[in-house]
GUFIMI-491546 format. One record per residue (C-alpha): residue number from 1; residue in one letter; x, y, z. Coordinates in steps of 0.05 Angstrom, whole numbers. Example, Ala and Ser with C-alpha at 12.3 -4.5 7.8 and 13.67 -1.06 7.14 Angstrom:
REM GUFIMI-491546
NODE    nr   rest     east    north       up
NODE     1      A      246      -90      156
NODE     2      S      273      -21      143
//
This chain:
REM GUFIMI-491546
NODE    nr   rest     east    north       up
NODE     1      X     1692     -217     -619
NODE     2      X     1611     -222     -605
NODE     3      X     1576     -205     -674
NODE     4      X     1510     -173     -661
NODE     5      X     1463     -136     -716
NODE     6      X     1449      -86     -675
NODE     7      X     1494      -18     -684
NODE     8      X     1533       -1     -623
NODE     9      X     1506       47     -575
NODE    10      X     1549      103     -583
NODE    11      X     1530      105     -650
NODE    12      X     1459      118     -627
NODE    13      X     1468      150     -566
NODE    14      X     1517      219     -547
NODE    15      X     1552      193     -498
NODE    16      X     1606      246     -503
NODE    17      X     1567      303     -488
NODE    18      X     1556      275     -411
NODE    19      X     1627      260     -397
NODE    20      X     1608      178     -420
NODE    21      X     1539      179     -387
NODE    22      X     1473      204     -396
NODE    23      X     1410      216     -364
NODE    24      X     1362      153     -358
NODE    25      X     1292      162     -341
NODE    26      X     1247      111     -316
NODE    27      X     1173      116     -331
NODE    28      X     1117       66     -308
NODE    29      X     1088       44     -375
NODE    30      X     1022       23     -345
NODE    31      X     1004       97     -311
NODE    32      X     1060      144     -348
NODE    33      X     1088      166     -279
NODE    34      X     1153      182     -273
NODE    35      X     1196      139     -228
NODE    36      X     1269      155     -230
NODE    37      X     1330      183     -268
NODE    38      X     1387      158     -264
NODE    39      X     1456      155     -307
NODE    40      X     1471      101     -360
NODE    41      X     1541       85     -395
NODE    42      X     1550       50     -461
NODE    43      X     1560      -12     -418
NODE    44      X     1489       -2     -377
NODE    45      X     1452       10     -441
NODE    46      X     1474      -50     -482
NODE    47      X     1468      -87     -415
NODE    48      X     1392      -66     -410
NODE    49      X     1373      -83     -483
NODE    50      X     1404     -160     -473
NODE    51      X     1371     -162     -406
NODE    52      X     1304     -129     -417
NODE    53      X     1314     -111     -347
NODE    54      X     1342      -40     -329
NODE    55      X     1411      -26     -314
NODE    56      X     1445       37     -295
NODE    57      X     1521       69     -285
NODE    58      X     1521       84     -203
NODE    59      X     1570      143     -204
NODE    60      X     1576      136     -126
NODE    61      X     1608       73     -128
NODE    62      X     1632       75     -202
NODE    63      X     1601        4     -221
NODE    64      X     1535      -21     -254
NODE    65      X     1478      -30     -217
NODE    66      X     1406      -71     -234
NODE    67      X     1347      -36     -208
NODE    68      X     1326      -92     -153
NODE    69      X     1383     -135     -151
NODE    70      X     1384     -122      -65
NODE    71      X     1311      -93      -68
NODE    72      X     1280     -137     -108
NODE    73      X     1245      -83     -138
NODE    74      X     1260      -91     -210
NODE    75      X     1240      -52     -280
NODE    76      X     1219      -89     -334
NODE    77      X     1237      -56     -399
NODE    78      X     1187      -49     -447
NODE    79      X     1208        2     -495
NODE    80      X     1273       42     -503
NODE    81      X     1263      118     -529
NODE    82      X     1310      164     -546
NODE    83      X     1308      239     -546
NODE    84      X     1324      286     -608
NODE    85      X     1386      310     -579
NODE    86      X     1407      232     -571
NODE    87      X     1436      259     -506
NODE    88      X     1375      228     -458
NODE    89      X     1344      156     -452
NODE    90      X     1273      143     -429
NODE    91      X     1254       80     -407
NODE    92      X     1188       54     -405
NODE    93      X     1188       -1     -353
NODE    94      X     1143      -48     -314
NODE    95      X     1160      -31     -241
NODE    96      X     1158      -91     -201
NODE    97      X     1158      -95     -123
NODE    98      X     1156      -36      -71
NODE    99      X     1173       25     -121
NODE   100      X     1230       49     -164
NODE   101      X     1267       95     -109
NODE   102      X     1302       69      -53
NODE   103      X     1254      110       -2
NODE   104      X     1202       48       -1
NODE   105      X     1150       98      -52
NODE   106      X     1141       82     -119
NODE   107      X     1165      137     -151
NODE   108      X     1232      182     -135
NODE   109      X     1184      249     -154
NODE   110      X     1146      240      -80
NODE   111      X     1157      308      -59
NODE   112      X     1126      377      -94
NODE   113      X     1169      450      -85
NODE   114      X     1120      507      -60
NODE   115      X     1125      573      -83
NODE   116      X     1160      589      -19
NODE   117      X     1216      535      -43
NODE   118      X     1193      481       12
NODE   119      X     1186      404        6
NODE   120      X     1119      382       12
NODE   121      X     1106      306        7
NODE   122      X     1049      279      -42
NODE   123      X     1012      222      -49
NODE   124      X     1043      170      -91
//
């Protein structure tokens, strides 16, 4: 058994609500832009807090998954925030490489809804 003095995650963390996973966002800590959100288990969090380097639940292929281990593009975590629901993670990262989404841009948000309900691409 691994002793740690850190309280496990679920203690900190409603997991349950999500069905075992909740939302993770990913925010550059240098310019406050949102990069991604994606879903962390109890297994991605405690994984990211050993690692300093984030780590996420891929529901597509039901495994873990570090940000950049084929890309290279890796996040650096900096500081680990929870909201007041304890339902929702925000990660303040140092984005390293290309971007954070898997499009090449730096950010996931690259694209602004009009009032018609079209995609418009922005600037990153």
């Amino acid at each position: 058994m691994t002793v740690s003095n850190r309280p496990a995650v679920e203690s900190v963390v409603d997991f349950k609500k999500g069905g075992g996973l909740v939302p993770a966002i990913a925010q550059d800590i240098r310019t406050g832009k949102v990069l991604m959100m994606a879903y962390m288990n109890p297994e991605a969090l405690e994984t990211t807090l050993r690692e300093g380097r984030a780590c996420y639940w891929s529901r597509s292929r039901q495994e873990l998954w570090r940000k950049g281990d084929t890309s290279g593009d890796i996040q650096l975590v900096r500081e680990v925030l929870v909201d007041c629901d304890e339902d929702t993670i925000l990660l303040l990262v140092e984005q390293q490489g290309r971007g954070a989404c898997h499009t090449r841009k730096w950010s996931c948000f690259f694209r602004r809804m009009t009032s018609e309900g079209a995609l418009q691409e922005i600037e990153d």
